[in-house]
Every structure is written in structure tokens, then in C-alpha cells.
C-alpha angles and dihedrals in degrees: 000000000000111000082233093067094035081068103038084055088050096055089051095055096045105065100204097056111021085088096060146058106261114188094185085066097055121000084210119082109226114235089251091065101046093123135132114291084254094058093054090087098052119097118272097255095166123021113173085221114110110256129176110207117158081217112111103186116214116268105248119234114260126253107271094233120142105255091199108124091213109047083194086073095045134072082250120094119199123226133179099284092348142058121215136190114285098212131005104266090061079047085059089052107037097097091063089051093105128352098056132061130251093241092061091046089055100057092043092051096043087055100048088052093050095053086058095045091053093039090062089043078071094077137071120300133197115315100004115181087344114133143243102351091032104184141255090329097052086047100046092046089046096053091058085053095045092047088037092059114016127083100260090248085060100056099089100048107045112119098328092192098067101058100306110192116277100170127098117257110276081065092061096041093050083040086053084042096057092034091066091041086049090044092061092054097052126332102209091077095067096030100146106253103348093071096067117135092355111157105181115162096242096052085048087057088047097051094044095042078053092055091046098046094042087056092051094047095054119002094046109049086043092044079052106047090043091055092043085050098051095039088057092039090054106021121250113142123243101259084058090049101049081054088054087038086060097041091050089047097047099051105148098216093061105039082053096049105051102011094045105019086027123227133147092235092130089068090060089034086048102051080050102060081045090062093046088056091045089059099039074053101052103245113118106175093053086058090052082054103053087040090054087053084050103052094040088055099055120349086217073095093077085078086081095038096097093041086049096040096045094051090045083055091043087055088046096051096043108123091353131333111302100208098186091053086051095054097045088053086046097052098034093058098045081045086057097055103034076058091056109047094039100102086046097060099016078061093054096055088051083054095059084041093063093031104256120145125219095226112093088196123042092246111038117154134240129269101265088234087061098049092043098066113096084226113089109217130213114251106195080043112116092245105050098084095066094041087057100053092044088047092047098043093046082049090050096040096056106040101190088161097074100070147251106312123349115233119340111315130170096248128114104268097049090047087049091048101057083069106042122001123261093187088078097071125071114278093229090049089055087047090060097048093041087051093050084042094048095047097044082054092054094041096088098043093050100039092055091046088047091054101036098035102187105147084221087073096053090096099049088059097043090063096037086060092033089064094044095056090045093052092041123011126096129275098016121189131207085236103052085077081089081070102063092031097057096060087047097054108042083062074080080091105052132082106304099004097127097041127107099277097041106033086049084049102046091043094050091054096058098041081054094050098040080053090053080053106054091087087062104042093042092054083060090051090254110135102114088054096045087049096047105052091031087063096033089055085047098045084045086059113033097249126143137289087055108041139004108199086110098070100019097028135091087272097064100053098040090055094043088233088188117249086237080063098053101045091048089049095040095040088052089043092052097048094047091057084049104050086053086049095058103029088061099049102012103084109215110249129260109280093019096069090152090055104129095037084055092057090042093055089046096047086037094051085052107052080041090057093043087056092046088060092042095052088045090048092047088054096042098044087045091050091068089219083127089043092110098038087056087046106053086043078052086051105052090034086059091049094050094049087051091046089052091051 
């Protein structure tokens, strides 16, 4: 042994000097203590000798310094010898940069979210006090009488004129699962057919504390864990992403929709989020589990099918085709769904068994898709139960016998329609076009996921489809904008994400998106919470209306945010103040009574449109498929400036 490490091991074993430098012991300093003369009386805290000790000391916590290379990308502004908050909700959280934990950030957050989610539940909701058909409250709460009380074969054939179930099956197992929660509380909310349209005030604490709970059971931990996920894959510390964490969950579109007009959308959005982080993970069949839950909660899923199936391809295809990867996605996911609609049809083979029918009425038609097929089937035969009610699900759950599109929505054929009338050609013949349209306006999106597979790119194409389904699919509802919005916001927490050009773009998406839903919410009596959220995400943010710094202020010019940007943004901005402007004193003229919802619908469709480039151009330009194509225009830039000179 050394006589170096001889002497270290003695200053371990005698207390009153092992902390210490002791020259007496060796003249010669060790490399581990070549410090300033200041530093010799401080405590040997590192020596390079081999030492054995049982003592683990505790890792201490990181500084809390941004580790983005570019602050201009970050919440973080740089300043000469400081650093300050880059827009107001990282001001809200700045004390806690440093000196507190995370876990102690996350609680606080969760419940201040949730006291705005439970204070807009205060105010009007779906079909209030409208008669017979009521709205979204009235149909949720009558599917949890209709699976609380029915034989589970005849769940999708009840009365299907007052709000008969068109959701795939995990809705009407979650509906059956807070019908008998709700039953032990008081009956008489879910009595079959005599609780129809009841509002008392109980049963209203009870539906939005389900929707509450059932956010913070699924969309929350998995809105949590993704942006965990992207924060450490592309390096962003954890007090940027708990400001990303509180942008992403304040996010004004989605509180008014389920927590004000009520709706159960965060469990799909939230299963969706779930199958993000599986993939960002690496673990690909989890996230074809937690799609299929998705997609068997509300289809309004399928709008990021092509996006997920074309990168689960893309993974398959990577260095030669991987055949065995490819059979466990395909058997997990088969697997998923067979999971998912077995008590359906396991419960329709215990009805036969019993001798229940199906049919509500003595004389109920067929599924379309049954009586379709050019093969006959037998009806008293053992497996026609289950074929029926997957006949007759599949029929319910895609309704293409409603239209076109359902009430005024910002998507292409409405907006088309305001102009010539699409209602004077065939329906099939609308399905047909809207199908070739909606799949020309994905192909970009999938075919670059397929080809450059990188799970960090999975958002950029989800919302990339998502808005090409909205713009151009069939059957589009006002609502469905949450789908291609939530993709879009949850990139708050990558690399950049808080910065000046994405946090202006992603901002002025869903400012966008909350305005095309005002008509909607003001027909539920819902403008002050509209207002208020809209302007305290803004404010949060630093968007317009409230304030400006983003496109005028130091931010702007420093991250080169482009002047086409700001005209669009501003311009949209502008026309949006004024349309609520107008739409509030100028009263609409005789024979146009739905004036200002039709503006809204045309303004709406082309900032829609505008996002729908932006998000196919991200993907595309992250992809690096255009990498030598910059270069070599870096290049020959580069040569004509040196010839000039």
C-alpha cells in the first residue's frame, strides 16, 4: 500500500484529525487537496485514494439551472449577470426555482387546478332547464340509468331516440360504474324511465365530482408522467417542466368542455397521453394498450390512428422488417380490444342463456351492417347474439347517417357549405369525397412518421392527422378541436416549448380553438367562464389580448419570431376582439339570424387550416428529411457572401 492511502486510512480511523489536511502526516499534499490556501481548512469532502465506508451520503439535489443550450427557447430570459422569468406563469413559480421540491410543487399545483376545475363547474352545463331532449348532462346521466338497470345486450338498443348510447364499450362500463355509485347515494337518479331530465342539485355535485375524480384518475397522472418523460428526453429541468406541467393542464378548451358543458373527454385524452409516454418509454405494446383504451372509450380517438399505426410500422421497419415486433403489436392490440368488448358479448351469450332478447320493442331492425351482407344468418343460431351487438355497436358508434357534419363547426364542408349547398348531392356520395380529402391531408404526416420513426416526433404527427380529420373527415363536431389541441399542447413541455415561436404558435392555436367554441358555450349560459379562463390562460402566457411583449417586445426580436407570423397571429387576434365585439352589440340582420356563428365557422376553418400547415411543416422540418437540402442552401449562401467579400 502507497504510503498516500496508508495515511488517508489513518485519518479515517482518528476522529479529531481524519477530517482535516494534516501536513505532519505527509509533507506532500495529495492531488485531491490541491486547492487555494483558503480552501486547506475546509473539510475533505473527495480524495482519489480507495477507500471502503458502508456510509452512502445522500445525492444532493441539482442546481436548478436551465440546461437548455439556447435560453431563447426556454421560460427563462437572460439578462447581463441574472436571469429572470420570460412570461408571468414562470413568475408564479419562480420562488419555488430553486429552494423547494418538486413534490411539494405538484400537490400545490394539482389543487389549484382542481379548484378551477370545481369553481366552473358552478355555472350552467349542456341542456339546463331545456326540455325534452335536454343536452350532454341529461345523456351521460341517462346512460348510467340505462347500464344500472338493463341486461348488458340490451344496452345498445334501448330507446335509441332519447339519447340511445353511441360510445364504444369502456364508456358504458365507466357510465354502469358511476350509475351504481351514484345508486347508493340516492336511486331515484338512475330509476329506469322516471328519471329522465331530473336536476336536482345533489345528483349535479355527484356528475361533476365524477367528472373530477375521473380526470385526476386517468388524464392527470398520465399528463404528468409524458411531460416528465419529454422534459428528461430532451432536457429541460423539472421547475420548467412543472411551468409547462400547469400550461398544459390549464388549458382553457378542455376545463370548459367536460368540467362546464360536461363531458368525460379527459379519460380518452388521457389514455391517450398514457400511450405517448409508453412509446417515449420504449415500450410499444404498452402504448397499443393504452390506444386501444382510448379508442374503445370514445372513437373520436381514430383521429390519431394513422399518425400511431404508421409510426408502429416505422419501428417495425427500422434496419429490416422485425417480424416478431410486428406480431406482438398485432396481438396485443387484438388482444386489447377482444378485452374490451368481452363482457359485451360474453353478456350477450348469459342473456340467451336466460332467455332475454336484445330488442327493447317486438319488432326492432337489424344493424344495417347485418342486413347489408349478401349471407343470411340464423337468428335462434348460438352465435348470433354476439354478432348482433357487435353489429349493432359498430352501427351506433359510427353514426353515417347523421350527415355530413352536426351543427356549425370550423372544418372544411361547413365552411364550403355556407357558400353552395352540399346538402344537394347524395350522402353516400359525400362520404366517399370527404374519405379521399381526409386521407390526401394525413398522407404527409404518416408517411414521414413511418420513415423517420422517433417516438419524439409522435406528437408532432398526431396533431398533424388530428387536424386533418377535423378539417376534412365526416361527422365533425365543435368539440373534436380538444383532439388536435391536446397533442399540440402537451409539446409545452419539450425543448423549446416554452420559448417565443412555439409558445406564440401553440397559444395561438388554442386561443383560436376556445373562440370556435364560444357559440356553443354561450348557448349553455357559459360566457364568464369562457372569458375568464380564456384571458387567465392568456395572461398566464403572455398571449394577446393581455399583453403583447410576445410579438413587440424584446422576445420577439431576439427569437426572430418571423413578421408573416406576426401579421397572421395579430391579424387573427384582431378579428377575433372584434367578432366578439360585434357579435355582442351588433345585432345579426333579418334572414341571417346565424351571422356571426357563420363568421365564426369561416375565420375559425382558416386559422384551422394555417395550424394544420404549421404542425405538417414542424414534422417534416424535425424529421431532417430537408437536412441536406438546408445545408447545401447553407452552403452556397456561405460561398456567395465570401465571393462578395
Amino acid at each position: 500500500m502507497s504510503p498516500h492511502k496508508s495515511n488517508c486510512l489513518q485519518l479515517v480511523k482518528d476522529p479529531p484529525v481524519c477530517l482535516a489536511y494534516n501536513p505532519s502526516l505527509n509533507p506532500a499534499k495529495p492531488a485531491c487537496l490541491e486547492l487555494e490556501e483558503l480552501e486547506l481548512r475546509r473539510p475533505l469532502r473527495s480524495c482519489h485514494c480507495t477507500m471502503v465506508s458502508s456510509h452512502k451520503p445522500r445525492k444532493r439535489r441539482k442546481d436548478d439551472t436551465p440546461p437548455s443550450k439556447d435560453r431563447k427557447t426556454s421560460a427563462i430570459q437572460s439578462k447581463p449577470n441574472t436571469a429572470s422569468p420570460r412570461l408571468p406563469l414562470a413568475s408564479f413559480l419562480w420562488p419555488a426555482k430553486k429552494s423547494t421540491s418538486q413534490w411539494v410543487i405538484l400537490p400545490l399545483v394539482l389543487m389549484a387546478i382542481g379548484l378551477f376545475r370545481w369553481a366552473t363547474g358552478f355555472w350552467g352545463y349542456s341542456g339546463f332547464n331545456t326540455p325534452p331532449m335536454h343536452g350532454d348532462f341529461e345523456a351521460q346521466r341517462h346512460w348510467m340509468e340505462i347500464t344500472t338497470h338493463l341486461p348488458l345486450s340490451q344496452w345498445y338498443f334501448y330507446d335509441l331516440q332519447y339519447w340511445g348510447l353511441d360510445y364504444p364499450p369502456l364508456t358504458a362500463y365507466h357510465s354502469w360504474l358511476l350509475g351504481r355509485i351514484g345508486s347508493i347515494i340516492d336511486p331515484s337518479w338512475f330509476a329506469l324511465s322516471t328519471s329522465r331530465g331530473i336536476e336536482s342539485q345533489l345528483l349535479k355535485v355527484y356528475m361533476r365530482a365524477s367528472v373530477l375524480v375521473s380526470e385526476y384518475l386517468v388524464f392527470i397522472p398520465a399528463a404528468i408522467i409524458l411531460n416528465r418523460k419529454l422534459g428528461r428526453t430532451q432536457g429541460l429541468n423539472s421547475w420548467e417542466s412543472s411551468v409547462a406541467l400547469v400550461a398544459i393542464l390549464m388549458q382553457p378548451a378542455t376545463i370548459l368542455i367536460d368540467h362546464a358543458h360536461f363531458q368525460y373527454n379527459t379519460v380518452m385524452l388521457g389514455f391517450t397521453l398514457a400511450s405517448i409516454s409508453s412509446m417515449l418509454a420504449g415500450r410499444a405494446l404498452w402504448g397499443c394498450v393504452f390506444f386501444v383504451a382510448a379508442l374503445c372509450y370514445k372513437q373520436m380517438a381514430l383521429y390519431y390512428a394513422p399518425a400511431m399505426f404508421a409510426y408502429l410500422v416505422g419501428i417495425c421497419a427500422v434496419q429490416g422488417f422485425n417480424t416478431s415486433r410486428f406480431l406482438a403489436i398485432v396481438v396485443v392490440t387484438i388482444v386489447s380490444f377482444a378485452i374490451c368488448f368481452a363482457p359485451l358479448l360474453l353478456g350477450s351469450f348469459y342473456d340467451q342463456y336466460r332467455g332475454i332478447s336484445a330488442f327493447t320493442a317486438e319488432e326492432s331492425p337489424l344493424p344495417p351492417l347485418l342486413t347489408g351482407l349478401p349471407v343470411r344468418f340464423n337468428e335462434q343460431s348460438w352465435y348470433f347474439p354476439p354478432l348482433l351487438q357487435l353489429a349493432q355497436s359498430v352501427h351506433r358508434i359510427f353514426p353515417f347517417a347523421r350527415g355530413l357534419f352536426e351543427d356549425k363547426v370550423a372544418n372544411m364542408w361547413c365552411a364550403i357549405h355556407t357558400a353552395h349547398k352540399l346538402t344537394q348531392y347524395p350522402l353516400g356520395q359525400m362520404q366517399r369525397i370527404s374519405t379521399v380529402v381526409t386521407l390526401i391531408s394525413i398522407l404527409p404526416s404518416t408517411m414521414t412518421i413511418s420513415l423517420f420513426s422517433r417516438a419524439e416526433l409522435l406528437p408532432w404527427a398526431m396533431a398533424s392527422t388530428a387536424w386533418g380529420f377535423f378539417l376534412c373527415s365526416f361527422q365533425v363536431h365543435e368539440k373534436s378541436v380538444l383532439l388536435p389541441l391536446l397533442p399540440m399542447t402537451v409539446l409545452f413541455g419539450s425543448d423549446g416549448g416554452l420559448g417565443t415561436e412555439m409558445r406564440a404558435w401553440i397559444g395561438w392555436a388554442n386561443m383560436i380553438g376556445v373562440w370556435t367554441l364560444f357559440p356553443l358555450l354561450k348557448r349553455d349560459e357559459l360566457r364568464m367562464p369562457y372569458g375568464v379562463l380564456t384571458l387567465l390562460w392568456s395572461y398566464l402566457l403572455g398571449l394577446p389580448p393581455t399583453s403583447l411583449a410576445l410579438y413587440f417586445g424584446r422576445q420577439s426580436s431576439n427569437a426572430g419570431l418571423h413578421l408573416l407570423t406576426k401579421i397572421v397571429h395579430l391579424g387573427f387576434y384582431a378579428v377575433m376582439i372584434a367578432w366578439h365585439i360585434g357579435e355582442a352589440f351588433v345585432p345579426p340582420p333579418e334572414g341571417k339570424p346565424d351571422l356571426w356563428v357563420v363568421l365564426n365557422v369561416l375565420i375559425g376553418f382558416a386559422g384551422f387550416g394555417v395550424c394544420f400547415i404549421w404542425c405538417n411543416w414542424q414534422l417534416i422540418i424535425r424529421s431532417g428529411m430537408l437536412e441536406d437540402y438546408f445545408s447545401d442552401r447553407r452552403r452556397v449562401e456561405a460561398a456567395q457572401k465570401k465571393k462578395r467579400q
